[in-house]
GUBA-551018 format. One record per residue (C-alpha): residue number from 1; residue in three letters; x, y, z. Coordinates in steps of 0.001 Angstrom, whole numbers, m for minus. Each point is the difference from the previous one (the first is absolute). Layout:
N
{num->NUM | residuo->ALA | px->X | py->Y | pz->Z}
...
***
This chain:
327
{num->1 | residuo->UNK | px->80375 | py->141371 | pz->139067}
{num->2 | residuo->UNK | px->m557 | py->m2228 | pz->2980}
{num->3 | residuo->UNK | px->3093 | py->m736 | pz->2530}
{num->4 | residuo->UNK | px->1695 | py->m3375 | pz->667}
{num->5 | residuo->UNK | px->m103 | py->m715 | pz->3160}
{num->6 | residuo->UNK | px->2465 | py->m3098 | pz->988}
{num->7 | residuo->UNK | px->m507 | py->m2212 | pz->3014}
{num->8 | residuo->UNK | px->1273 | py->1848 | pz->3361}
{num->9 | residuo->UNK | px->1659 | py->2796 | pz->m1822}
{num->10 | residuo->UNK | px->m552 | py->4128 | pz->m1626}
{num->11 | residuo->UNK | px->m2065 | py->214 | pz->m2713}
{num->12 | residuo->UNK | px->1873 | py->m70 | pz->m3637}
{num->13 | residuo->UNK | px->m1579 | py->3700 | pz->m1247}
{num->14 | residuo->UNK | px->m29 | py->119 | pz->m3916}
{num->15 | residuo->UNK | px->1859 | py->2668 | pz->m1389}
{num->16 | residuo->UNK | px->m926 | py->m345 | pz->m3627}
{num->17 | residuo->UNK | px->m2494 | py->m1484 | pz->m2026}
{num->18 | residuo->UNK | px->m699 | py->m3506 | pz->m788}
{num->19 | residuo->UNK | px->2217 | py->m1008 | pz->m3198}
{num->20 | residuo->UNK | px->m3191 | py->m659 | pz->m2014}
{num->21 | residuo->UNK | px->m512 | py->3767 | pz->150}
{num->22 | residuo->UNK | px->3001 | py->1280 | pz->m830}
{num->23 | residuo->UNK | px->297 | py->1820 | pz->m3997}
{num->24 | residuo->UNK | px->2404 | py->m3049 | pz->m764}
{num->25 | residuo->UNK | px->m3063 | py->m2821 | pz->910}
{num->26 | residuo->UNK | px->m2156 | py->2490 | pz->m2237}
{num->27 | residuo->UNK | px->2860 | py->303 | pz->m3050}
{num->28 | residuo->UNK | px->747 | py->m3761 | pz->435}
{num->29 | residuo->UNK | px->m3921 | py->m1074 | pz->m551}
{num->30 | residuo->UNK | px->m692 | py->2774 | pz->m2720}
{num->31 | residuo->UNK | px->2825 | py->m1783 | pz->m2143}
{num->32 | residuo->UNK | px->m2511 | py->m3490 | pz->631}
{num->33 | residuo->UNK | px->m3351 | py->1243 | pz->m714}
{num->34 | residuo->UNK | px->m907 | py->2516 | pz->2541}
{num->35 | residuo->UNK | px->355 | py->3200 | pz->423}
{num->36 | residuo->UNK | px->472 | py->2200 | pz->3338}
{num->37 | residuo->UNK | px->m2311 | py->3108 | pz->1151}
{num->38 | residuo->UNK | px->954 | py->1382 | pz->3039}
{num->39 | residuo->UNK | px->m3126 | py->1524 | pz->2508}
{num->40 | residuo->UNK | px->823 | py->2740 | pz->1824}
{num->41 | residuo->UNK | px->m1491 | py->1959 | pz->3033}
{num->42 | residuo->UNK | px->2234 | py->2555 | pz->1623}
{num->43 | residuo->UNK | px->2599 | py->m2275 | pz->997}
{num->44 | residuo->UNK | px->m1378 | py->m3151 | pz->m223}
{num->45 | residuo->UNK | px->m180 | py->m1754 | pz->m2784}
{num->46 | residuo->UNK | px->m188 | py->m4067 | pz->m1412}
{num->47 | residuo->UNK | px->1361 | py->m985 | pz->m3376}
{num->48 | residuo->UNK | px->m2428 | py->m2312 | pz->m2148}
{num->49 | residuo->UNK | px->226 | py->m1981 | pz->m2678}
{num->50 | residuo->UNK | px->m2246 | py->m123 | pz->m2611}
{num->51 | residuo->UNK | px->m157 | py->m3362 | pz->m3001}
{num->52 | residuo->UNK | px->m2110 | py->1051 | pz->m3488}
{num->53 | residuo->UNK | px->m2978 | py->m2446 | pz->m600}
{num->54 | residuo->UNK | px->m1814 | py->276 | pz->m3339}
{num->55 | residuo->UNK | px->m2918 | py->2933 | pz->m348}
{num->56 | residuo->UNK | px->2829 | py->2588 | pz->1806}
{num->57 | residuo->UNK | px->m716 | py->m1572 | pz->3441}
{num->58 | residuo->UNK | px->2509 | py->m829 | pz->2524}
{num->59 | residuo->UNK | px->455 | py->m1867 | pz->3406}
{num->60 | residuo->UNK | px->2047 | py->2136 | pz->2281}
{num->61 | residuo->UNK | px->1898 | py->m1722 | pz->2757}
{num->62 | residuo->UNK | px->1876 | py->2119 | pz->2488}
{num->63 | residuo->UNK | px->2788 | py->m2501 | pz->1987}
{num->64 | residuo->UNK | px->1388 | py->749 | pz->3851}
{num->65 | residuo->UNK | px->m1605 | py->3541 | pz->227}
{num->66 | residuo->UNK | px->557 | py->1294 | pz->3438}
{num->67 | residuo->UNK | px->m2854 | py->m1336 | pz->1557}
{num->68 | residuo->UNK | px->m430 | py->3028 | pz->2363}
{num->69 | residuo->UNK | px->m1428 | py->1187 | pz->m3133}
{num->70 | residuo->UNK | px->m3063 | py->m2103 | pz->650}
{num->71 | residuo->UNK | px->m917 | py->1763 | pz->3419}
{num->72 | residuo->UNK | px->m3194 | py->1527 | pz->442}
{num->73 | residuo->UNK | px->419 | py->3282 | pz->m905}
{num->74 | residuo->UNK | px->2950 | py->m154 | pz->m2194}
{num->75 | residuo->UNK | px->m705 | py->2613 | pz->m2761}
{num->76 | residuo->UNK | px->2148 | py->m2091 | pz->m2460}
{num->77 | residuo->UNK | px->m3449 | py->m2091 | pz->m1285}
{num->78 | residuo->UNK | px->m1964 | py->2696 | pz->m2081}
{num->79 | residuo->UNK | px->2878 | py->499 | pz->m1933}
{num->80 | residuo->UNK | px->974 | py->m3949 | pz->m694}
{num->81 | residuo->UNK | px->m3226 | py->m477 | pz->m1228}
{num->82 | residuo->UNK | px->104 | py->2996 | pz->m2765}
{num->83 | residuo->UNK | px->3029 | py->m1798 | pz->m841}
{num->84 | residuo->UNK | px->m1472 | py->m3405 | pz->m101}
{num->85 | residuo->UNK | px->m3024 | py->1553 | pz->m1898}
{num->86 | residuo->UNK | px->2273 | py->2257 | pz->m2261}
{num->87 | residuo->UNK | px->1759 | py->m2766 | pz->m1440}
{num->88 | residuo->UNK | px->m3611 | py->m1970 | pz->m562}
{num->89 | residuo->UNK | px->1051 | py->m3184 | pz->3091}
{num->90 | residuo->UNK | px->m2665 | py->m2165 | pz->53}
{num->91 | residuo->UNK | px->1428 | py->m422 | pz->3694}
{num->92 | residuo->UNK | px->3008 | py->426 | pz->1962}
{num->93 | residuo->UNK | px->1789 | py->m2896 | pz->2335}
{num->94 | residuo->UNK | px->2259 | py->1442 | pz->2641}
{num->95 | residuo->UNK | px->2253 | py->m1844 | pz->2073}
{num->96 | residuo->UNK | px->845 | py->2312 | pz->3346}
{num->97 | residuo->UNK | px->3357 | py->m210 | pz->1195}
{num->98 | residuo->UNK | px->m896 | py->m968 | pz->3465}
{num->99 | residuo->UNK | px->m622 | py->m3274 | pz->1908}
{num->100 | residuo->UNK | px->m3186 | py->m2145 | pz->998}
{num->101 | residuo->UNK | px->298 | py->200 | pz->3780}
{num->102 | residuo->UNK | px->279 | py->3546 | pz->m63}
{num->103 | residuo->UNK | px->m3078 | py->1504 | pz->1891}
{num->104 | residuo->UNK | px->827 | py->3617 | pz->m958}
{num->105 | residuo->UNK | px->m1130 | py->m798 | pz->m3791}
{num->106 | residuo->UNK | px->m3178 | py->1815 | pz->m150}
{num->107 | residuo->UNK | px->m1368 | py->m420 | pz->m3500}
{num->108 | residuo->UNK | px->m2614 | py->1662 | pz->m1154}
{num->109 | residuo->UNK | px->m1488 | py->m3147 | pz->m1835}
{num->110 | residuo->UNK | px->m3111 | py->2169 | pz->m1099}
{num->111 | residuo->UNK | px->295 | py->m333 | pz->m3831}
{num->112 | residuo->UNK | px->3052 | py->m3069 | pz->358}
{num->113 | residuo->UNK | px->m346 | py->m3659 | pz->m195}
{num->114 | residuo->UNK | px->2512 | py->m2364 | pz->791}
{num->115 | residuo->UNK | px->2074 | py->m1047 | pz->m2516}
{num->116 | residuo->UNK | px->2427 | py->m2964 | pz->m811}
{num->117 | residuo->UNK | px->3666 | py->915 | pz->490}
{num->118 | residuo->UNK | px->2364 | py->584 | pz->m2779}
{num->119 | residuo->UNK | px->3550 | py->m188 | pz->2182}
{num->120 | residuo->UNK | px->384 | py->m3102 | pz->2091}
{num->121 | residuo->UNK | px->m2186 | py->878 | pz->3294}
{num->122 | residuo->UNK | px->2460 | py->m1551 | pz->2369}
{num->123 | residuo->UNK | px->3662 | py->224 | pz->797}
{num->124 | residuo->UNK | px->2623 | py->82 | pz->1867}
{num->125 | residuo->UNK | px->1906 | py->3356 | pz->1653}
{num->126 | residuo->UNK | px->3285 | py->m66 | pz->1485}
{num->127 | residuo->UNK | px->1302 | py->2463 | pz->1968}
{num->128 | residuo->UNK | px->3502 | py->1528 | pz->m757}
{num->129 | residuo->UNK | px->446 | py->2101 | pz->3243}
{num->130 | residuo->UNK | px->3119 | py->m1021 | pz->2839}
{num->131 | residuo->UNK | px->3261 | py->m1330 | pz->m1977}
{num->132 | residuo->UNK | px->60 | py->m2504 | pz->m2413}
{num->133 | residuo->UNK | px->912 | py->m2638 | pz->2565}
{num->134 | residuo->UNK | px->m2964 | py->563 | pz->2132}
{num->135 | residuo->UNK | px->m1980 | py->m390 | pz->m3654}
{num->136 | residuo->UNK | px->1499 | py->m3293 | pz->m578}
{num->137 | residuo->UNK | px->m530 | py->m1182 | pz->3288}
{num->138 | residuo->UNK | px->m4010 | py->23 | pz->m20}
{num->139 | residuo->UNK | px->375 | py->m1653 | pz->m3266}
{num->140 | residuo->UNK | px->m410 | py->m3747 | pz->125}
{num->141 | residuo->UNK | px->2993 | py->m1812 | pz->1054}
{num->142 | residuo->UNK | px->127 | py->m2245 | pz->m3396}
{num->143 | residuo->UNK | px->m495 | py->3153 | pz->m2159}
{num->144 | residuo->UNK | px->3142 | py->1587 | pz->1954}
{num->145 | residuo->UNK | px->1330 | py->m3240 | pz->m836}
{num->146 | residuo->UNK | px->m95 | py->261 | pz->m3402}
{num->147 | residuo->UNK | px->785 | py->3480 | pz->m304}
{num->148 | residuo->UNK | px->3302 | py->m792 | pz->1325}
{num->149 | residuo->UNK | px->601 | py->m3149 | pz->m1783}
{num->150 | residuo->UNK | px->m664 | py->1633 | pz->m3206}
{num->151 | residuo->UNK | px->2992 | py->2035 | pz->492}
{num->152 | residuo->UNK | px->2461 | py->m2686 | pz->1578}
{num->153 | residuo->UNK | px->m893 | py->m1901 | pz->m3219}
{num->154 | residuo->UNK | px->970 | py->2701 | pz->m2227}
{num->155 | residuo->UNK | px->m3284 | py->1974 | pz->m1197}
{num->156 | residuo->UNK | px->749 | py->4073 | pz->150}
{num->157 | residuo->UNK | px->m2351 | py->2333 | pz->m884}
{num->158 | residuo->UNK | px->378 | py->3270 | pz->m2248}
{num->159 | residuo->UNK | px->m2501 | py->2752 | pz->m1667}
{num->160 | residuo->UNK | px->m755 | py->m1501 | pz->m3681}
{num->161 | residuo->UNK | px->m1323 | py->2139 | pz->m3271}
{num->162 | residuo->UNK | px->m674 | py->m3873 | pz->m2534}
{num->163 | residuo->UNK | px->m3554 | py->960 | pz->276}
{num->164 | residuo->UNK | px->m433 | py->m3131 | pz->m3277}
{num->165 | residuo->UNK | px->2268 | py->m1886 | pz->2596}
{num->166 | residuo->UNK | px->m2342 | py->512 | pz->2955}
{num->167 | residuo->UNK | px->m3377 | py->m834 | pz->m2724}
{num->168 | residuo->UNK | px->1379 | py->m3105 | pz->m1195}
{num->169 | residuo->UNK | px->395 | py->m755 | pz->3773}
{num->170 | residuo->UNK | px->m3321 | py->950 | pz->1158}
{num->171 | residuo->UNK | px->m1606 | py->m2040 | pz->m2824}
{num->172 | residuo->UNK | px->1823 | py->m3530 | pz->1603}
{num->173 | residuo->UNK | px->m1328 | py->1173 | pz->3633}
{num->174 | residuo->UNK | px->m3504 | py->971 | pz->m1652}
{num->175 | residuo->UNK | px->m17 | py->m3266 | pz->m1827}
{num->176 | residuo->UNK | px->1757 | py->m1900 | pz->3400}
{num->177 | residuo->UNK | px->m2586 | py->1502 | pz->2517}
{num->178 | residuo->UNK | px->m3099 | py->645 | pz->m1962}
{num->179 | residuo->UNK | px->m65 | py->3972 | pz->219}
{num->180 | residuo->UNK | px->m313 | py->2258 | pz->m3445}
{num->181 | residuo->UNK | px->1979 | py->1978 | pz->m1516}
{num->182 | residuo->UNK | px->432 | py->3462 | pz->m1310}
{num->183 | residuo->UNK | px->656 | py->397 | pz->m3564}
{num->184 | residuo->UNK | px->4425 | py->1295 | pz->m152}
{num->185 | residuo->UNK | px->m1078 | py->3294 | pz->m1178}
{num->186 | residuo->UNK | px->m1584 | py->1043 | pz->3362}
{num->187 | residuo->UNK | px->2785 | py->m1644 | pz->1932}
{num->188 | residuo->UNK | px->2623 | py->2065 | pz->m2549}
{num->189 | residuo->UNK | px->m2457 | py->2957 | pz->767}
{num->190 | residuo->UNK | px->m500 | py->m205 | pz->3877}
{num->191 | residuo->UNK | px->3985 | py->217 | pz->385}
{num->192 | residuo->UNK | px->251 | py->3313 | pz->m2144}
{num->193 | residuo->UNK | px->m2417 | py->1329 | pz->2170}
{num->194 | residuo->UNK | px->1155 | py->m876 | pz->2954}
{num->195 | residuo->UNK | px->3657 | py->m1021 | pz->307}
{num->196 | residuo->UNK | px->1318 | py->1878 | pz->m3097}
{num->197 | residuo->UNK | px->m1604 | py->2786 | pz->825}
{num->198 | residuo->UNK | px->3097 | py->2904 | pz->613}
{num->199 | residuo->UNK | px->94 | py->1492 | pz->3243}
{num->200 | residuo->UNK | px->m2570 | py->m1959 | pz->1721}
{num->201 | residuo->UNK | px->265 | py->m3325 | pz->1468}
{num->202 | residuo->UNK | px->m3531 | py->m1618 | pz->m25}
{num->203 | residuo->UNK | px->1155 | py->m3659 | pz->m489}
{num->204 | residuo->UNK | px->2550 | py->m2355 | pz->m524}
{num->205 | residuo->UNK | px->745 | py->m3289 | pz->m1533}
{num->206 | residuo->UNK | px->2047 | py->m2571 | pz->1511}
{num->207 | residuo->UNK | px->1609 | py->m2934 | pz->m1031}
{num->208 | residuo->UNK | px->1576 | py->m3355 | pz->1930}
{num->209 | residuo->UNK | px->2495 | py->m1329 | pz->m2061}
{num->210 | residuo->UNK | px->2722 | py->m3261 | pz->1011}
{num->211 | residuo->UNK | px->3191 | py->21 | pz->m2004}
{num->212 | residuo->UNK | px->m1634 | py->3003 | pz->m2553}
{num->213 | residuo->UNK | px->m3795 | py->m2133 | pz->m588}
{num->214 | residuo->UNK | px->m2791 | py->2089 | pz->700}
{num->215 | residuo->UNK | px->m2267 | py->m2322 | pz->2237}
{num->216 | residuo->UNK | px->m2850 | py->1871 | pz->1436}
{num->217 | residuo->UNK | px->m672 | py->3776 | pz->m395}
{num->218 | residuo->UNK | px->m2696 | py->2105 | pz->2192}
{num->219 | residuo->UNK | px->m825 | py->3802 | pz->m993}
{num->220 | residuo->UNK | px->m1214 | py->1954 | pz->2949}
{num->221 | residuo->UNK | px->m1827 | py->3112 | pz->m298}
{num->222 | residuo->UNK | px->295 | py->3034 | pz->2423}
{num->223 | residuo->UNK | px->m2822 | py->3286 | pz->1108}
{num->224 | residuo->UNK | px->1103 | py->1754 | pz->3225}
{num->225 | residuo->UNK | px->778 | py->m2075 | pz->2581}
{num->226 | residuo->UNK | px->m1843 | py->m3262 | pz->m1418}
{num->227 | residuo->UNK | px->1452 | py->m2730 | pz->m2344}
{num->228 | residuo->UNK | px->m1764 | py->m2375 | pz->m1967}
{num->229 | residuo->UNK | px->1350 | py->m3232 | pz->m1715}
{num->230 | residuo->UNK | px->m1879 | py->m84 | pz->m3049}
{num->231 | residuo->UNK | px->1772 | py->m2178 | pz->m2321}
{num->232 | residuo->UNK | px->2189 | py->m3231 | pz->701}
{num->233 | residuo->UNK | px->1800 | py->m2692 | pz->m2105}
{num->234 | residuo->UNK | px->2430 | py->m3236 | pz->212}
{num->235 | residuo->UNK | px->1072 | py->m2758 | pz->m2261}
{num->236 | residuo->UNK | px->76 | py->m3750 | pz->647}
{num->237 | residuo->UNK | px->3649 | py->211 | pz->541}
{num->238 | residuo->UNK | px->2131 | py->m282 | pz->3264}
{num->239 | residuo->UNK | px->m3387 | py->170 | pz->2073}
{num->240 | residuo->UNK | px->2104 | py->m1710 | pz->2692}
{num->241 | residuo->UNK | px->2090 | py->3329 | pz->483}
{num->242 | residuo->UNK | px->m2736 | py->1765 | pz->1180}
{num->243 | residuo->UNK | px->29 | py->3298 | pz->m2215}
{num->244 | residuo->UNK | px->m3857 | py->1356 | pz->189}
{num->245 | residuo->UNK | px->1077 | py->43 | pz->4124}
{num->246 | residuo->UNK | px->2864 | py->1861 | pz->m681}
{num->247 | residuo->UNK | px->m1442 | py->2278 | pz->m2514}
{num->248 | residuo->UNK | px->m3260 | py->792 | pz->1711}
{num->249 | residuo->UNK | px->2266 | py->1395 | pz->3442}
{num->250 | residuo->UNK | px->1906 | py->2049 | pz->m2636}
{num->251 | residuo->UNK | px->m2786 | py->1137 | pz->m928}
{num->252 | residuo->UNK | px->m1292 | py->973 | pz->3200}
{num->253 | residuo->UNK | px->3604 | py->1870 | pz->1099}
{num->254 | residuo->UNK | px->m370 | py->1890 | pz->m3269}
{num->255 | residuo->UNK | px->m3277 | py->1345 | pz->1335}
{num->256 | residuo->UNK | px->1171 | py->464 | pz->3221}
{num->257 | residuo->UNK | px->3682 | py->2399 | pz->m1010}
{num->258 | residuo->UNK | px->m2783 | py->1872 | pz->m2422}
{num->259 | residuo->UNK | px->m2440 | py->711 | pz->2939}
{num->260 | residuo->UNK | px->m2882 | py->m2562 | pz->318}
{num->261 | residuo->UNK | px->m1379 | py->m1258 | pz->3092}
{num->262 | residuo->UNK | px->m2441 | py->m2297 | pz->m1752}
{num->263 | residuo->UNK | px->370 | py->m2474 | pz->m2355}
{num->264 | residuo->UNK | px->m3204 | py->m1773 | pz->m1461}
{num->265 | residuo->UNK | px->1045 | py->m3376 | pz->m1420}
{num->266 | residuo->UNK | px->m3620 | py->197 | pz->m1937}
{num->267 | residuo->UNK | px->m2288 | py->m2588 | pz->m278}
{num->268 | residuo->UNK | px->m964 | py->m3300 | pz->1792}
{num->269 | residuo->UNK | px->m2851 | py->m2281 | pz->179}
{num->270 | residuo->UNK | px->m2850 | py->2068 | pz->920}
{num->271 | residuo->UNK | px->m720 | py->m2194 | pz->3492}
{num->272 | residuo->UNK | px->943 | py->1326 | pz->3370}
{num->273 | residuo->UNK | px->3254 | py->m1267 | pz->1912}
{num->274 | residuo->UNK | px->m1671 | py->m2501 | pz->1896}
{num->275 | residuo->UNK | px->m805 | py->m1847 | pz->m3365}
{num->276 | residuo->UNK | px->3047 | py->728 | pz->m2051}
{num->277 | residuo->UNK | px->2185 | py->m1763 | pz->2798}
{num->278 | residuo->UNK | px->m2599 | py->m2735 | pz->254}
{num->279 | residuo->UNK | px->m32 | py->m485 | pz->m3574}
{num->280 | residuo->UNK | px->3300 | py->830 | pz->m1960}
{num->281 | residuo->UNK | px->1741 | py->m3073 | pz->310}
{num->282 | residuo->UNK | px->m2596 | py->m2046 | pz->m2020}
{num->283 | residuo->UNK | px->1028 | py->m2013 | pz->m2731}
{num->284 | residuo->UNK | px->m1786 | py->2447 | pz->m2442}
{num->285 | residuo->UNK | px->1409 | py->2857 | pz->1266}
{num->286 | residuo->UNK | px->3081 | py->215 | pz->m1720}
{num->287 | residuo->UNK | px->m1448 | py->2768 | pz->m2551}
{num->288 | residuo->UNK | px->m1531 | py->3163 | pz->m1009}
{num->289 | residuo->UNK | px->m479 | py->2080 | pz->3255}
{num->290 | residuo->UNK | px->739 | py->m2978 | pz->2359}
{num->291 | residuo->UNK | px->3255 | py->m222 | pz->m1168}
{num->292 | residuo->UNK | px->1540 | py->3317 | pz->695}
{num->293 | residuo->UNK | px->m2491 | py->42 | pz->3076}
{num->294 | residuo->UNK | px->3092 | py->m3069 | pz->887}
{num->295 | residuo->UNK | px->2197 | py->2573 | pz->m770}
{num->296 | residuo->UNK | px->m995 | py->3033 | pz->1249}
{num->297 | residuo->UNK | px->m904 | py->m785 | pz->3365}
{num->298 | residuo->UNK | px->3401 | py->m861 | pz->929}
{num->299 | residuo->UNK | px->1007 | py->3758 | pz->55}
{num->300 | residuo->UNK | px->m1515 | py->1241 | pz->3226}
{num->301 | residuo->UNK | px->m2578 | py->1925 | pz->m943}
{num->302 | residuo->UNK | px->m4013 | py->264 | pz->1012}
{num->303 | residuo->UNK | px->m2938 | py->m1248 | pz->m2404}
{num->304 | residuo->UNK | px->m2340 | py->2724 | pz->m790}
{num->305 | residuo->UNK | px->m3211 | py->340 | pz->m2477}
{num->306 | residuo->UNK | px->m431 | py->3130 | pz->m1997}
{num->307 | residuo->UNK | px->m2876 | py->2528 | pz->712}
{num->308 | residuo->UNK | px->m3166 | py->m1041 | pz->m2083}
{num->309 | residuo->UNK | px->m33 | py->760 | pz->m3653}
{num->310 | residuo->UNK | px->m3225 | py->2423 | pz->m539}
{num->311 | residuo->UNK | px->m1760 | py->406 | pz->m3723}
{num->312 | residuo->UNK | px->m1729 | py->3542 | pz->m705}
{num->313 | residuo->UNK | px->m2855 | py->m1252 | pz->m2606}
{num->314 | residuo->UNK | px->m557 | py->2928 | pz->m2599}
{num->315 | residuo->UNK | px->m1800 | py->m2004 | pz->m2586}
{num->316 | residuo->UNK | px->m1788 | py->m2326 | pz->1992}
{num->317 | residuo->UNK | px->m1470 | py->m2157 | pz->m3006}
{num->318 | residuo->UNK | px->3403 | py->m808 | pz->m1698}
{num->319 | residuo->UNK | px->1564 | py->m725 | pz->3267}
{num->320 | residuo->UNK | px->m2319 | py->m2702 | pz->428}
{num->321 | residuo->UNK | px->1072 | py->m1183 | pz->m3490}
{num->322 | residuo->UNK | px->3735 | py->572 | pz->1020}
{num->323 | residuo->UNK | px->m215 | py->m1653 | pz->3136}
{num->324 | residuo->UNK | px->m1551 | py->m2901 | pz->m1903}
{num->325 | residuo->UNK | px->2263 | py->m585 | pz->m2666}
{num->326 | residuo->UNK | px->2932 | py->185 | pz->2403}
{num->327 | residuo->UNK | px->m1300 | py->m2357 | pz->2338}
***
């Protein structure tokens, strides 16, 4: 894992893995197609998931490894390729969980090529350290704005279990703001997992509601000392009272009282900041990533691009034929 380090302040040290490697990601994706193989060295090790294609091949994909693991020298490679080869990959994409500007990321790109990302490749991270006023104020002062006026006009905000509730309300905002969807099962399934799951608090759903009508609906997802909105939702009703504000800083003190320094609002256009503030106000903007980029950036946090995603070609011949079809 790579440290955040914020603008002018101590480095935010990781002290868990990334939530994409964590037995829950790999029980949640084996219910949806995949299933999860864990590579182990001594004490390293990266989960990775492999998908069945016809003839008993597979395409292995290992998300938000450590990317320490990538170091020259690292002894965590021999054995994530017997893996790979084991289970008959014809290659394997990983996405490290570290950032572009970070010099320290040695790869040993002998034997990788780079790859097209599979997560969203930029975001946004907002630090939780100092008190929750000193979070809202480096927040923009309209988003403060609306976080307040969401609850002088009535909107509270509770933990929720209507997982069909929370689908049929993801389906308006994927329909509204042209994102897709997740069929309910693995919405029904990622909550077992990770909020139901007795003694162990690795998510929560929340809910803004005004006068009992659910209105918007975020769940947030915890590892360590990192948080990570992964899944958000709103109707077309009572826009004007300014739930997803109120629900998304609910969201953030829930990751705060359970011990996260981070939170990763996860995913924006994939432009730096110079262009996103150039751009966002367009007329066709009002959509997709652009829209939540609107959003998002209201919350005080700093744009940052993933580390590159890396392919390890085992069967050169049908990755060519992969690559093609996909593209």
């Amino acid at each position: 894992m790579t440290d955040f380090i914020p603008p002018k302040k101590k480095p935010i040290r990781y002290t868990a893995p990334h939530i994409l490697q964590t037995d829950e990601w790999g029980e949640l994706k084996s219910a949806f197609g995949w299933y999860a193989v864990r590579a182990k060295a001594g004490t390293l090790s990266a989960q990775i998931l492999f998908r069945k294609l016809p003839l008993g091949l597979t395409i292995a994909y290992a998300p938000k490894p450590p990317a320490s693991l990538f170091r020259k020298g690292v002894g965590l490679g021999v054995e994530i390729d017997r893996v790979c080869k084991e289970n008959h990959a014809i290659f394997l994409k990983v996405e490290p969980d570290g950032w572009e500007a970070d010099d320290q990321l040695d790869y040993l790109l002998e034997g990788w090529r780079i790859g097209d990302p599979i997560q969203p490749p930029r975001t946004i991270l907002v630090d939780l350290r100092g008190t929750e006023e000193q979070i809202l104020g480096r927040m923009k002062q309209k988003t403060r704005y609306n976080i307040r006026l969401a609850g002088r006009k009535g909107v509270t905000v509770r933990a929720w279990d209507d997982v069909d509730a929370f689908y049929e309300m993801i389906q308006t905002t994927g329909g509204r703001d042209g994102f897709g969807v997740h069929a309910k099962e693995y919405y029904q399934r990622a909550y077992q997992l990770f909020v139901g799951k007795e003694g162990k608090t690795s998510a929560e759903l929340l809910v803004a509601e005004y006068e009992g009508k659910a209105l918007a609906a975020v769940m947030v997802f915890i590892s360590g000392n990192r948080a990570w909105y992964m899944y958000g939702a709103s109707n077309n009703e009572e826009r004007n009272r300014m739930p997803t504000y109120l629900v998304q800083w609910e969201a953030m003190r829930w990751a705060k009282e359970h011990g996260a320094e981070l939170y990763d609002l996860y995913g924006v256009p994939d432009h730096d900041e110079e262009y996103l503030e150039k751009h966002f106000n367009g007329t066709q903007r009002n959509t997709g990533l652009w829209g939540v980029y609107r959003f998002k950036r209201g919350f005080g946090g700093e744009v940052k691009r993933a580390a590159q995603a890396l392919d390890r070609v085992y069967k050169p011949f049908l990755y060519a034929l992969y690559r093609t079809f996909k593209h």
